[in-house]
C-alpha positions, 0 to 999 in steps of 0.5 A, spaced: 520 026 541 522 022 534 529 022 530 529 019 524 532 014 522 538 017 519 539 023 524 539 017 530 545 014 525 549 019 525 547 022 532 551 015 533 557 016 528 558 021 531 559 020 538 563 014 537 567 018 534 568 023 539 569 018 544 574 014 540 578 022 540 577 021 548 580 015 549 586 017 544 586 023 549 586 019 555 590 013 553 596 017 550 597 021 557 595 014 561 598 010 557 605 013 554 605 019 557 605 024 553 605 032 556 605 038 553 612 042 554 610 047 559 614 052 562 617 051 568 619 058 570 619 066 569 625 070 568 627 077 566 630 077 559 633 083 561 637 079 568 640 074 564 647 075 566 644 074 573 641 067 573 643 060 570 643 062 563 649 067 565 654 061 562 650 056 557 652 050 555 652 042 556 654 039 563 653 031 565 648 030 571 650 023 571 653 017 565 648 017 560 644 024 562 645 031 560 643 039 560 644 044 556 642 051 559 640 055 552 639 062 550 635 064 544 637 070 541 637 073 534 639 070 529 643 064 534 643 059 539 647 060 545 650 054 548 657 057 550 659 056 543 662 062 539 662 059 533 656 061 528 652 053 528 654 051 535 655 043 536 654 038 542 657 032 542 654 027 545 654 018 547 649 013 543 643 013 549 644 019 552 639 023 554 638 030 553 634 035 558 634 041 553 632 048 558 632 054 554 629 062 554 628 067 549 633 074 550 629 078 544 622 075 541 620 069 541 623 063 538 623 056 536 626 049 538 625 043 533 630 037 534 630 033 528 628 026 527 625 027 534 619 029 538 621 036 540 617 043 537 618 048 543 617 055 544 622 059 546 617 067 549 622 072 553 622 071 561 619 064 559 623 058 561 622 052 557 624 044 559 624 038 554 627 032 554 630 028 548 633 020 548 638 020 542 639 011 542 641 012 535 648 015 533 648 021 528 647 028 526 642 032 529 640 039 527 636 044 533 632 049 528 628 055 530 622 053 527 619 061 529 620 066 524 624 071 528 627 076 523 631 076 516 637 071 520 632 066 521 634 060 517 641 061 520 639 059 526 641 052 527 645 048 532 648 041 532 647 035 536 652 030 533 651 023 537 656 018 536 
């Protein structure tokens, strides 16, 4: 069979190409050991009183390490807080394992200045961890439009 000359060029561009993608692909899961978040449970959004999410909040696993058990509901972020734009306060190198759920429709997590963007389905739990090494303001937004309170939902993370 002939290829031309140029069809074999870009036969050639192309799966050099596709096999620099590959190798990006495998190098970032190899290499730097990037993953997907993924859920790590289900739980009936209608039982909620009766699980871990009962009482949100941050408790300290150890000196620098932390979880915060969140709820997603519209138009907030529950992390046991009463206050419209809850805050945590965290120390410079802490690290924060974030595990959260949605009550209602689905939303979003986005930690600012940071590799977090998660999304929150009802009955799906959700895990993601976050290195905060540099003192400052950190806002968690819901990046899923769940309603006319959307651009509301916010929390802070202040790290000092």
């Amino acid at each position: 069979m002939h290829i031309d000359r140029l069809e074999r060029y870009w036969i050639i561009a192309v799966g050099v190409v596709f096999g620099a993608f590959a190798a990006a692909i495998v190098a970032s899961v190899v290499v730097f050991g990037v993953h997907l978040p993924s859920p790590v449970g289900r739980i009936d959004p209608a039982k909620l009183a009766e699980s871990e999410f009962a009482k949100p909040g941050l408790t300290q696993d150890s000196e620098h390490a932390y979880t915060l058990r969140m709820v997603a509901k519209m138009w907030r972020f529950d992390i046991g807080s009463k206050e419209p734009q809850p805050t945590i306060k965290l120390p410079a190198g802490s690290r924060l394992k974030i595990v959260a759920t949605s009550l209602d429709v689905t939303h979003g997590i986005y930690v600012e200045r940071h590799d977090v963007n998660v999304m929150l389905l009802p009955g799906q739990i959700s895990q993601v961890e976050v290195l905060f090494s540099k003192p400052g303001i950190y806002h968690i937004i819901c990046h899923e439009y769940c309603g006319p309170g959307h651009q509301a939902m916010i929390a802070t993370i202040e790290v000092s």
